[in-house]
Steps between C-alpha positions, in 0.01 A plus 500: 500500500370156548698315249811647612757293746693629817817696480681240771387152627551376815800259477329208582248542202785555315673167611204265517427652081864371434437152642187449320712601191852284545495266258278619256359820317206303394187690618302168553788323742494835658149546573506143622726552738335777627187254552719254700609757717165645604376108561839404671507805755155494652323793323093577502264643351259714701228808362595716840874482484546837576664748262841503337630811609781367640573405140573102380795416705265490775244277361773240396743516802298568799086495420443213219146542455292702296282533165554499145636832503787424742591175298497709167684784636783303678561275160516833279 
């Protein structure tokens, strides 16, 4: 149950994937992107940041901070 990835996405997950992806299908530019846009849009790392109930679109568009888990969740 763990491995397997939500029936819908909230659009904006679905948008900000696509930008990190124009230009390129290589998984290395990709993931780099990725990295720029955590550093460039203020995101922290915390060990209380509260749960992710709310699911990832929250952690990326309105929280920005949490733990490894967040980070590795919201990327996947």
């Amino acid at each position: 149950l763990g491995l397997q990835l939500p029936s819908t996405l909230d659009p904006r997950i679905v948008a900000l994937a696509q930008e990190w992806r124009s230009g390129s299908n290589d998984p290395r530019a990709i993931a780099a992107r990725g990295e720029q846009w955590f550093a460039a849009n203020g995101f922290t790392y915390s060990l209380s940041p509260g749960t992710m109930d709310a699911g990832p679109a929250e952690f990326l568009f309105e929280r920005r901070t949490g733990f490894c888990a967040h980070y590795a969740t919201t990327y996947a």
